[in-house]
C-alpha positions in Angstrom: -94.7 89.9 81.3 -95.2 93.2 82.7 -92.6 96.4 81.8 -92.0 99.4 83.0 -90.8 102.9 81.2 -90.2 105.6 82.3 -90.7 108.8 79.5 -87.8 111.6 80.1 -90.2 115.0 79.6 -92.7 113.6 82.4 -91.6 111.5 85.3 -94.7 109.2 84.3 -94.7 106.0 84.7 -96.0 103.6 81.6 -96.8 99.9 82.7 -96.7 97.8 79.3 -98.3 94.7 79.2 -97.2 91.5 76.5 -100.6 91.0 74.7 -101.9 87.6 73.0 -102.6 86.7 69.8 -105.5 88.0 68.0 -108.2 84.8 68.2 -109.7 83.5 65.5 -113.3 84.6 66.9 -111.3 88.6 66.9 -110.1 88.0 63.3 -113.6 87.2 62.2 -115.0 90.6 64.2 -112.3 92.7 62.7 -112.8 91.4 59.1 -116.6 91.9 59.5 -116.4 95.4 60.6 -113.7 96.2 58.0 -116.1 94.7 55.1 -118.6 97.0 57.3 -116.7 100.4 56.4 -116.0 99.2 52.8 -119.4 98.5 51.8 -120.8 101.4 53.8 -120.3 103.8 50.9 -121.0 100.7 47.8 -124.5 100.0 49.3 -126.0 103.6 48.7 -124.5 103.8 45.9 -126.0 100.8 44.1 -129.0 101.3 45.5 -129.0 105.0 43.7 -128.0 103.0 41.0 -131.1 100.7 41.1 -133.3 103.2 41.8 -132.7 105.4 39.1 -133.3 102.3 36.7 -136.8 101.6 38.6 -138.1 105.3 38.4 -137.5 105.9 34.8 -138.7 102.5 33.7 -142.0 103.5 36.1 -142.9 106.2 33.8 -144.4 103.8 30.3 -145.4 101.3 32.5 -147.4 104.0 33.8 -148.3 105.8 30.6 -148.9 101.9 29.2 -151.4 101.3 31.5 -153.1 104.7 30.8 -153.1 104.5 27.6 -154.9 100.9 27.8 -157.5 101.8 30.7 -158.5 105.2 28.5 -161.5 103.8 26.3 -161.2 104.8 22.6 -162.5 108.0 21.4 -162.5 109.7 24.8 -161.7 113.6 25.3 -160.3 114.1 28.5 -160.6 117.6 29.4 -157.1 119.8 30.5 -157.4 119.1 34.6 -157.5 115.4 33.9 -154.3 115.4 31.4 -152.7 117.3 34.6 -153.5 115.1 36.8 -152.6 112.5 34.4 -149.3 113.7 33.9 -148.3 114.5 37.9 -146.9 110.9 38.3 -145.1 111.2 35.5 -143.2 114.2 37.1 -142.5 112.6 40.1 -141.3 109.9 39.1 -138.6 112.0 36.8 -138.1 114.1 40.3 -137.1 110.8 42.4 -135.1 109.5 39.6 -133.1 112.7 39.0 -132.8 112.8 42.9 -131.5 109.0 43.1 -129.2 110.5 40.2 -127.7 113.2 42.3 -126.9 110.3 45.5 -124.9 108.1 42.6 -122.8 110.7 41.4 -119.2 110.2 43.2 -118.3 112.5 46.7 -116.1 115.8 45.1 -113.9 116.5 48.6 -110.5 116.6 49.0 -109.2 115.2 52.1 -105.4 114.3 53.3 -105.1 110.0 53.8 -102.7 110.9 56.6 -105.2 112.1 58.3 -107.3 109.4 59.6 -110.4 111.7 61.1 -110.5 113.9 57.5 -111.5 110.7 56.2 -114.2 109.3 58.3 -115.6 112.9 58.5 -116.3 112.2 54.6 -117.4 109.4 54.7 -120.1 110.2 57.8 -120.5 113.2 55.5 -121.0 111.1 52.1 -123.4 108.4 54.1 -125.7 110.9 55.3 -126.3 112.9 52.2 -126.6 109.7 50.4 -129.3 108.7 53.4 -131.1 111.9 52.8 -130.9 111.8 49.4 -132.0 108.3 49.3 -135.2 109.3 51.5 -136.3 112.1 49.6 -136.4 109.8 46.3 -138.1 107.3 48.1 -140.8 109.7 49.2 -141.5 111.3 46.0 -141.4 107.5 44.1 -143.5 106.4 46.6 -146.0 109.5 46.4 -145.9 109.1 42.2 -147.3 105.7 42.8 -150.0 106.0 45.0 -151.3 109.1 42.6 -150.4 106.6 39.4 -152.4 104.2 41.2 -155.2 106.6 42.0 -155.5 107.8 38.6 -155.7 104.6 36.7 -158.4 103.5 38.8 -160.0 106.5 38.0 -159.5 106.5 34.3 -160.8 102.6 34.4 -164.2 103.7 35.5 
């Protein structure tokens, strides 16, 4: 069934149209993409969460295994204990980073309006994302020089 209006301020013409139901194949979409905005803010943030958990348990595993590949008795002069200690560091860094992307969004925004809103959320998902990559890279970074420096201190 087809209308037609007719608004009074503008001698437009408005042809309105009887829509169907939503299908059950639509339903599904729409529930899928509204789980999608919901968890778009959840995932980064547990993932901050388990990260944070990962970096700081990194640093005795690390020290464990240093500790057990140093033979007894050896000095080790100051440069080593440096380099010894850099993964240590990093792996504070990227935790303390991951720490910053869990902490909750501090805006203010009206929930009237509809475009405040996504602009914080784009806003909150793309520090996280940055956020997220940065801690990577230094975790990442603190194990390859862990790794490096236990094979060293095995020899």
């Amino acid at each position: 069934m087809m209308r037609k209006t007719k608004t009074e301020e503008e001698n437009v013409i408005i042809d309105v149209k009887d829509v169907d139901a939503v299908s059950p194949h639509n339903q599904a979409l729409y529930d899928v993409g509204r789980e999608l905005i919901r968890q778009s803010l959840t995932v980064g943030r547990d993932y901050c969460r388990f990260m944070i958990t990962t970096s700081l348990s990194a640093i005795p595993i690390y020290l464990a295994i240093i500790a057990f590949s140093i033979p007894d008795n050896t000095a080790l002069d100051i440069s080593t204990k440096i380099y010894l200690i850099i993964p240590v560091t990093l792996f504070l860094a990227a935790s303390l980073i991951f720490t910053r992307g869990y902490f909750p969004v501090m805006k203010s925004f009206s929930l009237d309006i509809i475009d405040e809103i996504e602009f914080v959320r784009s806003q909150t998902i793309r520090k996280r994302y940055i956020l997220i990559r940065v801690g990577m890279t230094l975790f990442l970074i603190a194990i390859l020089i862990a790794c490096i420096m236990i094979i060293i201190t095995m020899r």
